[in-house]
Every structure is written in structure tokens, then in C-alpha cells.
C-alpha positions in Angstrom: 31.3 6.7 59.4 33.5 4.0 57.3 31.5 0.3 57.1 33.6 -2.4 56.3 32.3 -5.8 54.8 35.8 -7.8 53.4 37.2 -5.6 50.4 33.4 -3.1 50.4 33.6 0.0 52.0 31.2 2.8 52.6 31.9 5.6 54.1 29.2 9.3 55.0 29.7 12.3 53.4 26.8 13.5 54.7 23.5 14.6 53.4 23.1 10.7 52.3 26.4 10.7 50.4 28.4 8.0 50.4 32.0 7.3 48.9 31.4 3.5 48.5 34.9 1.1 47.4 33.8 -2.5 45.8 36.3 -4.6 43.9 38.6 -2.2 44.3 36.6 0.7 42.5 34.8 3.9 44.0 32.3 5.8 43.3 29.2 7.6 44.8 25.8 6.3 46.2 22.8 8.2 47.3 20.8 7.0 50.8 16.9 7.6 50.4 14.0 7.0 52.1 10.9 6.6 50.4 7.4 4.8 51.2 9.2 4.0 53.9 11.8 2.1 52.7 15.2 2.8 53.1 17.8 2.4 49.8 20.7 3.1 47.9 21.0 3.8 44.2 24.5 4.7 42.6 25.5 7.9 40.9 26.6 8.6 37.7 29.7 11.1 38.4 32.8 9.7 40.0 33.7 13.2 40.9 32.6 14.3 44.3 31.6 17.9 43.6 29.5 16.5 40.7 28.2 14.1 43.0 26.8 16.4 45.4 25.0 18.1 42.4 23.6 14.8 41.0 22.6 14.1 44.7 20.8 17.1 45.2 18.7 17.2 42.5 17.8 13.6 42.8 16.6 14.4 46.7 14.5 17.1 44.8 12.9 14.8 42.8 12.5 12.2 45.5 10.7 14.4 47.7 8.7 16.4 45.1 7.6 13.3 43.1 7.8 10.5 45.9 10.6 9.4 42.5 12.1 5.9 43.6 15.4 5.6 41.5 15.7 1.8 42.4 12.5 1.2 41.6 12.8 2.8 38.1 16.1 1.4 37.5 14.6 -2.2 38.1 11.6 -1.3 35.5 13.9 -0.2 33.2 15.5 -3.3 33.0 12.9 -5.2 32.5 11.3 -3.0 29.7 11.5 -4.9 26.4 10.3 -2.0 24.6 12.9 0.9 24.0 13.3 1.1 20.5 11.0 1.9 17.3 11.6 -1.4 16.4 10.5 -2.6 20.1 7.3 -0.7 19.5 6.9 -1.9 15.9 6.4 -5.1 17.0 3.6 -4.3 19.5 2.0 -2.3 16.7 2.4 -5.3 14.5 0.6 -7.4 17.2 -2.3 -5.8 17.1 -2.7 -4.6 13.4 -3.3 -8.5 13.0 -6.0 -8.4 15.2 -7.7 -5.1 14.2 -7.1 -5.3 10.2 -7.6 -7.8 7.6 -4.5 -7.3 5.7 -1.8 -6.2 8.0 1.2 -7.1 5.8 0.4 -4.2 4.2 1.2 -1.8 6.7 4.0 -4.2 8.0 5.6 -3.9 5.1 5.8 -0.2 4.8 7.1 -0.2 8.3 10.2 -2.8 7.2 10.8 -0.7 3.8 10.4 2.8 5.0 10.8 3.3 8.9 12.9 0.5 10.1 15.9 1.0 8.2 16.2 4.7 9.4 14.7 5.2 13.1 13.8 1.3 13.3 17.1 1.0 16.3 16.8 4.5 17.8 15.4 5.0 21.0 11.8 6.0 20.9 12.3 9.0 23.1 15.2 10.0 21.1 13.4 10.3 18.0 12.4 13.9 16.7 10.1 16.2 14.4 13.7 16.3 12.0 13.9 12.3 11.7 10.4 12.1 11.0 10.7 14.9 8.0 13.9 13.0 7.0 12.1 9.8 6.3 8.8 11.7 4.8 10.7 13.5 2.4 12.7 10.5 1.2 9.1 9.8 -0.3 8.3 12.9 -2.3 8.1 11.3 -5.6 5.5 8.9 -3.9 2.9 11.1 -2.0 0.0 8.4 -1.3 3.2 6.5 0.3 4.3 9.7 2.2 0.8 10.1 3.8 0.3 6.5 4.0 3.3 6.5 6.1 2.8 9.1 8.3 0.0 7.5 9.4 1.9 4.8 10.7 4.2 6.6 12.1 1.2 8.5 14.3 0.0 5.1 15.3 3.1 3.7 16.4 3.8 6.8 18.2 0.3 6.2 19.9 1.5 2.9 20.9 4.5 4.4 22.3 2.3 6.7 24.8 0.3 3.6 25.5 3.0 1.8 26.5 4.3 4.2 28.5 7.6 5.0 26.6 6.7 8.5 25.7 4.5 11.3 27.1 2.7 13.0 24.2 2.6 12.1 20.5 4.1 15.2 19.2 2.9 13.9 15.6 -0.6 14.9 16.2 1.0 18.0 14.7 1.8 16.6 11.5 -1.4 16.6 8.6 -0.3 15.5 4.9 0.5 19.0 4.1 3.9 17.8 5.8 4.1 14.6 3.9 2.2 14.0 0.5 -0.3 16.7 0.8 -4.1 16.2 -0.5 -4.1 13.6 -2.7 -6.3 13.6 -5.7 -8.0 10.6 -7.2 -5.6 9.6 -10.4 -7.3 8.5 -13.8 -4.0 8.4 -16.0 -3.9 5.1 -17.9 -1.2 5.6 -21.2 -1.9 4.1 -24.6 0.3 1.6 -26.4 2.0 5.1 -28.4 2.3 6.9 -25.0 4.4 3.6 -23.7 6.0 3.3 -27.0 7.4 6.9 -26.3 8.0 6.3 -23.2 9.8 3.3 -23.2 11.7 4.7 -26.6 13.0 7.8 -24.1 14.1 5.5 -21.1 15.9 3.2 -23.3 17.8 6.0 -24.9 19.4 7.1 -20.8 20.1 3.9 -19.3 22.8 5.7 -17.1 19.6 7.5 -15.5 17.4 4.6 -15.5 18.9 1.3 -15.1 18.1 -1.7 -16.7 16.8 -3.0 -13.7 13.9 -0.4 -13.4 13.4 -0.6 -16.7 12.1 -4.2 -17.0 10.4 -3.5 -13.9 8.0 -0.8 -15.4 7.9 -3.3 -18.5 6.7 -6.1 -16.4 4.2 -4.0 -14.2 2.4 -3.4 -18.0 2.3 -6.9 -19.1 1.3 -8.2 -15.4 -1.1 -5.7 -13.9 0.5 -6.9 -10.5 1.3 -4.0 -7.7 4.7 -2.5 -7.6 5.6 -4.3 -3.8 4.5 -8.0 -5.2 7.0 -7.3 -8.4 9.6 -5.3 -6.0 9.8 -8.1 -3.5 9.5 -11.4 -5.8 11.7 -14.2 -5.0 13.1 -16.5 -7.7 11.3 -19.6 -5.8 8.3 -17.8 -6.6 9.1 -18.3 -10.4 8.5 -21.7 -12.5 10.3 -20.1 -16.1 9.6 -23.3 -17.6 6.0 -23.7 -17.2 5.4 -19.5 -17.4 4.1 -19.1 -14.3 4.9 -16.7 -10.7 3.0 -18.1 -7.5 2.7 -15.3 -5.2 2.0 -16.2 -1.6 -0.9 -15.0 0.3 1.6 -13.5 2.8 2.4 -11.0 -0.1 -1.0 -10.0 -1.9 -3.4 -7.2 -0.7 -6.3 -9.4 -1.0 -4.5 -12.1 1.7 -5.1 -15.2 -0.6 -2.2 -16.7 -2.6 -2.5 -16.4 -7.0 -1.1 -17.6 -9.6 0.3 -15.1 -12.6 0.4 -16.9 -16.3 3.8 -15.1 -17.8 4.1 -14.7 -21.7 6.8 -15.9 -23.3 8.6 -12.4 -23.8 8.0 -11.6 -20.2 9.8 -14.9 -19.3 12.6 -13.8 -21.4 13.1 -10.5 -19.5 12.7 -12.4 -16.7 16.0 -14.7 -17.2 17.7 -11.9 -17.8 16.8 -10.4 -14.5 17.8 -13.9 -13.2 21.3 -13.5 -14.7 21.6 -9.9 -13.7 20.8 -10.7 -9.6 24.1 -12.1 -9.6 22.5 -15.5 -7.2 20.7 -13.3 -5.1 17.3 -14.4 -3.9 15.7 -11.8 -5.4 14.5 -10.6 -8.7 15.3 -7.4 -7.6 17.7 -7.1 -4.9 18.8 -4.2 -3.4 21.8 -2.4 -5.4 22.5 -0.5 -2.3 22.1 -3.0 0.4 24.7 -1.5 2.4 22.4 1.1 3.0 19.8 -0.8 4.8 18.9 -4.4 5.8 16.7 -4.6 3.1 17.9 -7.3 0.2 15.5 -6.2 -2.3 14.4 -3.2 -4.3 13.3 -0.3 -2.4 9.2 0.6 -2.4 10.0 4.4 -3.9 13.2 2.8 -5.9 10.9 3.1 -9.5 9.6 6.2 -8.2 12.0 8.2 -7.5 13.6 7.1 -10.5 11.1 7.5 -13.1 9.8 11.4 -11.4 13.7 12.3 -12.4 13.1 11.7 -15.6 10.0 14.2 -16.3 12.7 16.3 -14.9 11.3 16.4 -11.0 14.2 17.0 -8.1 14.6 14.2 -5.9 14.9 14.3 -1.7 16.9 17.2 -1.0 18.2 18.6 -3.9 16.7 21.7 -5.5 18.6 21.1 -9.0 15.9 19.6 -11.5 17.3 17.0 -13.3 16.6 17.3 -17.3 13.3 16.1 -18.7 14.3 13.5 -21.2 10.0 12.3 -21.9 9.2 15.5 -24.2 5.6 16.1 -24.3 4.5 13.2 -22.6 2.1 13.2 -19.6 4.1 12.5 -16.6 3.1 8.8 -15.4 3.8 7.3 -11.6 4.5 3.5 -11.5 0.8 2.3 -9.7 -0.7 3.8 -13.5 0.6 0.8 -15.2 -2.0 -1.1 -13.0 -4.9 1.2 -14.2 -3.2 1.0 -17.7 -2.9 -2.8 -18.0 -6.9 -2.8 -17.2 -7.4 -0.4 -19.6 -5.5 -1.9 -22.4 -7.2 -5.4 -21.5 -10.7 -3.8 -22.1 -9.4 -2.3 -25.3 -8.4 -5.6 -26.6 -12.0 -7.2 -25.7 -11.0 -9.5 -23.0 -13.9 -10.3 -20.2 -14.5 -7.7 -17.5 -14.9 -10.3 -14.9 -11.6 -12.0 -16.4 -9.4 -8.6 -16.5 -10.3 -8.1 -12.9 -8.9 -11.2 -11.9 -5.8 -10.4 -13.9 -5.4 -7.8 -11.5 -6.1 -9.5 -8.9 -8.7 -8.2 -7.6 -11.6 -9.9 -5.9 -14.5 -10.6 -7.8 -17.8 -9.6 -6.4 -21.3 -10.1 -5.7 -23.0 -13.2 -6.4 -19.7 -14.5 -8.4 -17.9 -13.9 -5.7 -19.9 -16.4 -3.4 -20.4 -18.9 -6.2 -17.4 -18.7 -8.9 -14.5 -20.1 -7.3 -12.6 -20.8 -10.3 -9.4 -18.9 -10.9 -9.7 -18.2 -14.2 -5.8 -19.3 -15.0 -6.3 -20.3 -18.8 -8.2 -17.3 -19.9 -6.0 -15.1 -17.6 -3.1 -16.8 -19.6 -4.9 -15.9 -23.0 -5.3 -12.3 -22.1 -1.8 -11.3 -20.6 -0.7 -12.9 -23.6 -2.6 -10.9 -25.9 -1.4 -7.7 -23.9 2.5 -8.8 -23.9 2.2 -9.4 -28.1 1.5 -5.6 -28.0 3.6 -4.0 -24.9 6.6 -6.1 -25.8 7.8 -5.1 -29.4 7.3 -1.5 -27.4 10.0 -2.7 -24.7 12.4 -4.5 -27.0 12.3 -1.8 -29.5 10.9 -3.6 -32.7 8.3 -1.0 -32.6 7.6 2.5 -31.4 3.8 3.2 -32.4 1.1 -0.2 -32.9 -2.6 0.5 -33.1 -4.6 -1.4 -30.8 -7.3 -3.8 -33.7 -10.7 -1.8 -34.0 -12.8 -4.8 -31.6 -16.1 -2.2 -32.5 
């Protein structure tokens, strides 16, 4: 039987197939019944032996499953979450109503997921991406297993939301990203960064100048890796000596202000002339690469592990070890080490917290809302006189003064 509607055409094949002609182009439709309801849903193959095949199997389905293809179609369309990044921002919607700092997470997602996986489909993404992107972090493993975390929770969402059946990472335990992490004590002296600082300058075609005022200003700052990575130069007053970092970027959700030394204001400028007008104070060298615009999260890793001689993502060559003797360091001891160093010198435990910005806590917490920004200013400064001629090479060994 041919129907006929002005320039439409359907005509039985039987067994519900139809040829159907619209606008002048044909192709096949499947008649169903189900819940009662009679309809036709269009077939992929404009081949008629395919067409039967794709038919049949669909009336297997139908029948077997009570499967409406219109209906699913229709749902499909009106889905807006199909990829990671579709899920991410669920996720994102409720980590700020579930945790305190959210950004944190957030970020990790935007620095280490999203570029990769972030525009796949989420039921297209497999066990291999997933090990792609964990072992991108090797020379970070508290990042790796931070990471995978996220990527289990997102994946929850995904089930949640109906996108995906089963969270296949359940299979996944740190072994398979940064493995059992052990708590880290490593703080360096002013000799260890001396010799340290001494070796990197001597390879600036391994590590860039870029990285290399970045470890410098992590020891004179005591501010986390991300804050530093991420600064933007409207962040930055040079002339008064001070970086404003907005709440939207600390751990501790409230906005602070870091007192800068007069030789961390000079490296500074030079970073400025060096990001060629970009927003950034360290923008992404490889930005074709990903969206991001500044320097990546495991950038200074990476980086400074290939210089105790550690192999980096895939390869299995060991690059040479160019720091001798010295105790292999990871870029979040400089934190630890700035604390240290401020203790040595004699400055207030109270008043090196806040240098790090941490919160202060019991009763001063409640009652002491001052910031601290003049004896902060004091201390870093104290901290830079020593760390810098180290940096700028004036000096390789200094003795901290005997404060006993």
C-alpha cells in the first residue's frame, strides 16, 4: 500500500516496513505499537536489506523491553547532560552545597579532567582514558589520588543521572593512581636551597626560567602552588609590594593580602615582561594543548621530579640527575619549608601561620581579627634577605643567625 500526502509517500514492505519519500528523499521507517499507541520512528540504513535487519532487532527490543524508540529519541533531545563536562557541572552544583571549599575540587576538574575527557561523551569514556589522565600525574601522587576521587564522584553522578549504568571506577583504589601516600616532613635548609637553586640555574634548557622563579617565589611566599600558578597580574600592586588574592582562589574561602619583598617584586617584573601581555603571571606555554591560559597544576612537578632524574608520563628513559646528593624535594615542601625557616629566624608562631595562610585558631580565632599585614611584611622580608641572594646567585651557602 502507497499513501500519498502532496510530495510524502509511504509505501508497506511489510512486517511494519515502510519505504517513506519526503522532500524528495527516501529512506526507511519502522510501524510499532506499544502501550497501545501506534508510531513510527525512522531507521538509520538507507539500504533495504540493512533495513530489515535494523527492523528486526528493534521489534525484538520493543516487544522484549516494551522499548519505545520515539519516546527515547524525544528524551534524548531534551537531555542536557551528555558530556563529562555536562556532568561536571551537576557535580559542581552540588559540591557547593555539600563542601565548604568547593573551588578546590572545581579547580582540579578544569586543570586536570576537562581539558582531556571534559567534551567526550560520558558513555564513551573508558578504563584507558581514565589511566591516561592518572598517569599524566605521576610526579604528583596526592594529585593523582585526589583526582581519582573526583573522577569516582562524577562518575556517581553520571549513574544518578541516568547517563550510565554502573561506575566501572569502583574498580580503581590509589594503587592505580598515586598509591598510599605517606605523611611528608621534608622542609630544606637555606644550604639545601642554595644547592638546589645553584643546580637548576646551571640547566635552564631543562628547567625554564619560568619554573624557576616559581619555586623561588613559593620560598619567599609560603602561598600554595595553584594561588602562585593561577595569579593574575590585576591581582598584583608592584608599587606598593603587595598580591591580593581573592577568596574565590584560597583554600580557606576568605580573600588575603601577601606583603612582597622588594627582591620578590623584582622577579616579579620580570615575569611581567616575560608573559608577553598575557593575563597571567604564568600562562600556559602550551596553550594550544588545552583551554587552559595558565600554568598547568603538575607543570613544576613534573618538571622538577626530572631533574632528581625521575621518568616522566610514559617514557621509561630516566632523564639525568643533575641535584647530586640532595634529598629529592616536591614543590608543596616549600610551604612546610617557608614555616620552617620563619621559626628559625624567630618570627611569632601565631604570625608565621598567617603568613601561610592558614586560619588561626581557638580563642584567637574568635577574638583576633586582625590580619597581621605589617608583621607579616617584616617576616617575609626577613625570609627573602636570605632565600634571595640563594636565587640570584650572590650566594650559595648563608647560615641562618644563632636566635638561641
Amino acid at each position: 500500500m502507497v499513501t500519498k500526502t502532496g510530495r510524502d509517500t509511504r509505501e508497506s514492505l511489510g512486517g511494519g516496513l515502510y519505504r517513506r519519500t519526503r522532500s524528495g528523499k527516501t529512506f526507511y521507517e519502522l510501524r510499532y505499537t506499544v502501550n497501545g499507541k501506534r508510531r513510527f520512528t525512522a531507521l538509520k540504513s538507507t539500504k533495504l536489506t540493512i533495513a530489515r535487519v535494523e527492523a528486526s532487532k528493534l521489534v525484538t527490543r520493543i516487544a522484549e523491553e516494551d522499548h519505545d524508540p520515539v519516546a527515547e529519541k524525544r528524551r534524548q533531545g531534551v537531555s542536557r547532560y551528555k558530556t563529562m563536562d555536562d556532568v561536571a557541572g551537576y557535580w559542581k552544583a552540588q559540591n557547593g552545597k555539600r563542601l565548604r571549599h568547593p573551588n578546590v575540587p572545581n579547580r582540579r576538574y578544569d586543570n586536570h579532567i576537562a581539558p582531556f575527557i571534559g567534551q567526550i561523551a560520558i558513555d564513551k569514556i573508558t578504563s584507558a582514558d581514565v589511566v591516561a589522565i592518572l598517569v599524566r600525574l605521576e610526579a604528583t601522587p596526592s594529585a593523582a589520588n585526589k583526582v581519582l576521587i573526583d573522577l569516582k564522584q562524577l562518575f556517581s553522578a553520571a549513574v544518578k543521572l541516568g547517563l550510565v549504568r554502573s561506575n566501572f571506577l569502583r574498580e580503581f583504589n590509589p594503587s592505580d593512581a598515586g598509591g598510599k601516600e605517606q605523611a611528608r616532613e621534608r622542609s630544606l635548609s637555606l644550604v639545601e636551597i642554595g644547592h638546589a637553586m645553584h643546580s637548576l640555574r646551571r640547566h635552564p634548557e631543562r628547567f625554564t626560567r619560568d619554573n624557576y622563579l616559581m619555586l623561588a617565589l613559593l620560598f619567599c611566599l609560603g602561598v600554595r602552588k595553584s594561588e602562585l600558578a593561577q595569579a593574575q597580574w590585576a591581582e598584583f600592586d608592584l608599587a606598593s609590594g603587595e598580591w591580593r588574592i581573592p577568596k574565590e582562589r584560597t583554600k580557606t574561602g576568605e580573600p588575603i593580602t601577601i606583603p612582597l619583598a622588594p627582591a620578590v617584586v623584582d622577579w616579579l617584573r620580570e615575569l611581567h615582561t616575560r608573559a608577553f601581555g598575557s593575563d597571567y603571571v604564568f600562562p600556559n606555554r602550551r596553550a594550544g594543548s588545552s583551554g587552559r591560559r595558565h600554568m598547568g597544576g603538575d607543570t613544576l612537578n613534573r618538571a622538577l621530579a626530572a631533574m632528581f632524574g625521575k621518568a616522566q608520563g610514559t617514557s621509561h628513559r630516566k632523564p639525568e640527575n643533575v641535584m647530586g646528593d640532595l634529598k629529592p624535594f616536591v614543590p608543596h615542601d616549600c610551604r612546610r619549608t617557608t614555616r620552617t625557616l620563619l621559626s628559625e629566624l624567630g618570627v611569632a608562631p601565631h604570625i608565621a601561620e598567617r603568613c601561610l595562610n592558614h586560619k588561626l585558631k581557638g580563642v584567637m580565632a574568635v577574638y583576633d581579627k586582625h590580619d597581621f599585614l605589617k608583621e607579616r611584611r617584616d617576616a617575609l622580608a626577613k625570609l627573602t634577605e636570605r632565600v634571595a641572594p640563594l636565587v640570584n646567585g650572590e650566594s650559595n651557602v648563608v647560615e641562618l643567625p644563632n636566635h638561641g
